[in-house]
C-alpha positions as CSV (number, residue, x, y, z in Angstrom):
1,X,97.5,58.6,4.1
2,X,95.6,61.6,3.9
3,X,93.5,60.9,6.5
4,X,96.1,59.4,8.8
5,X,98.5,63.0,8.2
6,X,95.0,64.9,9.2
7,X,96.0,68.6,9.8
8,X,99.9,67.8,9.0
9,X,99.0,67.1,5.2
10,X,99.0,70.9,4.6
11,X,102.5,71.4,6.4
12,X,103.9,68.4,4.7
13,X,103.0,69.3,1.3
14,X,104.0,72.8,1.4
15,X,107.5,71.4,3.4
16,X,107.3,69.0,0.0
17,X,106.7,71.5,-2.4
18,X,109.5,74.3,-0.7
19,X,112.4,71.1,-1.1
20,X,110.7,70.3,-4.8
21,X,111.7,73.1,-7.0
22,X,111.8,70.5,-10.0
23,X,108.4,70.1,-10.8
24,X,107.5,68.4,-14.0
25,X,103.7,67.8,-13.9
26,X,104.2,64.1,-14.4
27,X,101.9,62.4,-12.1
28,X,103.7,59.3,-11.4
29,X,107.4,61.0,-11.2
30,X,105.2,63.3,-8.7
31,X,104.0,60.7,-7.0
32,X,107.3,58.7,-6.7
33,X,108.7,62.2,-5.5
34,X,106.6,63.0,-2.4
35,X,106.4,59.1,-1.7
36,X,110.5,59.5,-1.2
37,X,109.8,62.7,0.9
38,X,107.6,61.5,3.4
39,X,109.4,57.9,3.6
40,X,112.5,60.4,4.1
41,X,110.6,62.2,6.6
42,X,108.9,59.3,8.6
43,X,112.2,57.5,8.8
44,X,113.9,60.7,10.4
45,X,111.1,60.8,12.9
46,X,109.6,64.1,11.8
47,X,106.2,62.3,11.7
48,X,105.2,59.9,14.4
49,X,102.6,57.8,13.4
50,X,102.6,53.9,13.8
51,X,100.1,53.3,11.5
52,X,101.3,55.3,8.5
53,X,104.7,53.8,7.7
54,X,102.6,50.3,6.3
55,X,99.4,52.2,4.7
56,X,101.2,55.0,2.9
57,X,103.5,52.2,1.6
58,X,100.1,50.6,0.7
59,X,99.1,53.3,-1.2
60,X,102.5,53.9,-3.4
61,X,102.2,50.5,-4.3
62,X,98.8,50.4,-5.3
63,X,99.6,53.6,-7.6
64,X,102.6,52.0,-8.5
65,X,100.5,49.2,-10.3
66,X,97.6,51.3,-11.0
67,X,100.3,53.1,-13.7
68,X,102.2,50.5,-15.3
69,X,101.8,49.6,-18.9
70,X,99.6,46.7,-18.0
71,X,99.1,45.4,-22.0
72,X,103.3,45.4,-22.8
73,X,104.0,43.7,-19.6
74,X,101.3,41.1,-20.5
75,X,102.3,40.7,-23.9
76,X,105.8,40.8,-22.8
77,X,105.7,38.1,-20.3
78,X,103.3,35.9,-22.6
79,X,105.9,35.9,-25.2
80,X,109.1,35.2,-23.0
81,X,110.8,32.1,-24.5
82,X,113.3,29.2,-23.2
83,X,114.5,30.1,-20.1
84,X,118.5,29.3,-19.5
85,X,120.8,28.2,-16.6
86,X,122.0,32.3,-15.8
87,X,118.3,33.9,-15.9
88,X,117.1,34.6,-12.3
89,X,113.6,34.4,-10.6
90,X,111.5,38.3,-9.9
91,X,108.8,39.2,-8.9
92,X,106.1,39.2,-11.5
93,X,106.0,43.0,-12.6
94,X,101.7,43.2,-12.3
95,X,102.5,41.8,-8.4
96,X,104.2,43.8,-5.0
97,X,103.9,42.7,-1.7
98,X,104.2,44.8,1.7
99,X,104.5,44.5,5.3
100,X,102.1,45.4,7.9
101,X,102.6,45.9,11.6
102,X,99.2,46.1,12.2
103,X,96.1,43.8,10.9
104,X,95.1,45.4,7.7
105,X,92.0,43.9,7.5
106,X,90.1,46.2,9.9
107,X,93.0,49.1,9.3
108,X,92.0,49.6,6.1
109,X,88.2,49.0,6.5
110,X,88.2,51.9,9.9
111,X,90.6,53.9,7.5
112,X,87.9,53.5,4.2
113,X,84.7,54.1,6.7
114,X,87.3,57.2,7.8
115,X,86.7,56.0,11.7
116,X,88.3,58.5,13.9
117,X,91.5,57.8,15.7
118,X,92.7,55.7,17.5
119,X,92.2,52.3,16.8
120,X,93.1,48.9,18.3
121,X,94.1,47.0,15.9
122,X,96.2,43.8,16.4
123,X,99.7,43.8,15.7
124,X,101.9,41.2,14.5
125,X,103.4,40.2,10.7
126,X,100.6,40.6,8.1
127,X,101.7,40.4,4.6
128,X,99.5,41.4,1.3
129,X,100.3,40.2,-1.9
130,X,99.2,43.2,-4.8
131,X,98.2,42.3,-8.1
132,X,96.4,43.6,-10.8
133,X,95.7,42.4,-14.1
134,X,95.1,45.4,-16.2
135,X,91.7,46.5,-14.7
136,X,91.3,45.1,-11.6
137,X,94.0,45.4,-8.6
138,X,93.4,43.0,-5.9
139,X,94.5,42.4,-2.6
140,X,95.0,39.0,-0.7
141,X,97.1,38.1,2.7
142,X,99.3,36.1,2.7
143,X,101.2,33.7,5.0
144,X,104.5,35.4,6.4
145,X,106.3,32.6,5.3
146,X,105.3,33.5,1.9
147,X,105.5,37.2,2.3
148,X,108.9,36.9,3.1
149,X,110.2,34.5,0.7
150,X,108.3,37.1,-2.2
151,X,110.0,40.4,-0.8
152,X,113.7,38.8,-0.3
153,X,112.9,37.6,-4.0
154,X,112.3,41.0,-5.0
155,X,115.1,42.0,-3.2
156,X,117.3,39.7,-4.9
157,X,118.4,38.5,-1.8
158,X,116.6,34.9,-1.4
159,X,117.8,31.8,-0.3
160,X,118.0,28.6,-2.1
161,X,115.0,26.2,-2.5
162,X,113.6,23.5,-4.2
163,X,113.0,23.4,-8.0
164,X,109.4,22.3,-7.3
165,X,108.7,25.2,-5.3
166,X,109.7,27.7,-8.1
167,X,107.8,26.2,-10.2
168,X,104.7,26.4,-8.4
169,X,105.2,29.8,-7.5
170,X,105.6,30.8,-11.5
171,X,102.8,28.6,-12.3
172,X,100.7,30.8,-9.4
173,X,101.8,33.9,-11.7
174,X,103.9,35.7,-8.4
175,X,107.3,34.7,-10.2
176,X,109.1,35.1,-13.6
177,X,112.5,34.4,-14.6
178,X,114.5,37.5,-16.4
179,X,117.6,36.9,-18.4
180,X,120.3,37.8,-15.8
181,X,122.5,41.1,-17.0
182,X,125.4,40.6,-19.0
């Protein structure tokens, strides 16, 4: 992200830091905080950058599971119980996934080697599944197919499918079924 912003990361932050008066020197509230800013401010078209939309959410994600309580949510989800008829299928909470628009393979490799704009990178549906188990995160693509059945289940918005393929996908650790609010 920094790299992609080059000379705009000053303005940004300072334009971040002018509209953030509430500061409470909690790194991940921080981080949640400027990651709504410059969503706010890419989706209003202040920054116009094609590539930075998928890596920035990249990065939020990977920070995002870089500072979860990795040992609760293990022993949490190890010592889940029966599931019933009203609980409904998540995400696992030590997995995200995210869209790119643009091959992340070589993105991210130009981005890491800090190439210099622009690159040609192929466009198209790429989806990575992010995971970590406590010390490692890892990163894997994954089909669009899957990709999008993942994010509409973490939307809460998926359609109906087979018993068999729920399963599977909690056996694979990428689902877990939460008790549905009362």
């Amino acid at each position: 992200t920094c790299f992609l912003l080059g000379d705009d990361l000053i303005l940004e932050a300072e334009l971040f830091w002018e509209s953030y008066k509430e500061t409470t020197l909690q790194y991940k509230q921080e981080i949640e905080q400027f990651g709504k800013f410059l969503k706010r401010r890419i989706q209003e078209g202040h920054i116009n950058n094609p590539l930075l939309e998928d890596v920035f959410e990249y990065e939020l994600l990977m920070n995002e599971l870089k500072l979860l309580p990795h040992k609760q949510i293990m022993n949490d989800s190890s010592q889940s119980g029966d599931c019933s008829a009203n609980d409904h299928l998540a995400l696992h909470p030590l997995i995200r996934v995210t869209l790119f628009r643009y091959d992340p393979e070589p993105l991210l490799k130009l981005l890491t080697e800090r190439q210099p704009l622009p690159y040609t990178v192929t466009e198209g549906e790429f989806w990575l599944l992010l995971s970590t188990d406590g010390k490692d995160l890892n990163v894997k693509l994954v089909s669009p197919e899957l990709g999008r059945l993942l994010k509409a289940i973490e939307a809460q918005n998926a359609t109906l499918f087979s018993t068999e393929d729920i399963e599977e996908l909690i056996e694979a650790g990428l689902l877990t079924r939460l008790p549905s609010p009362t």
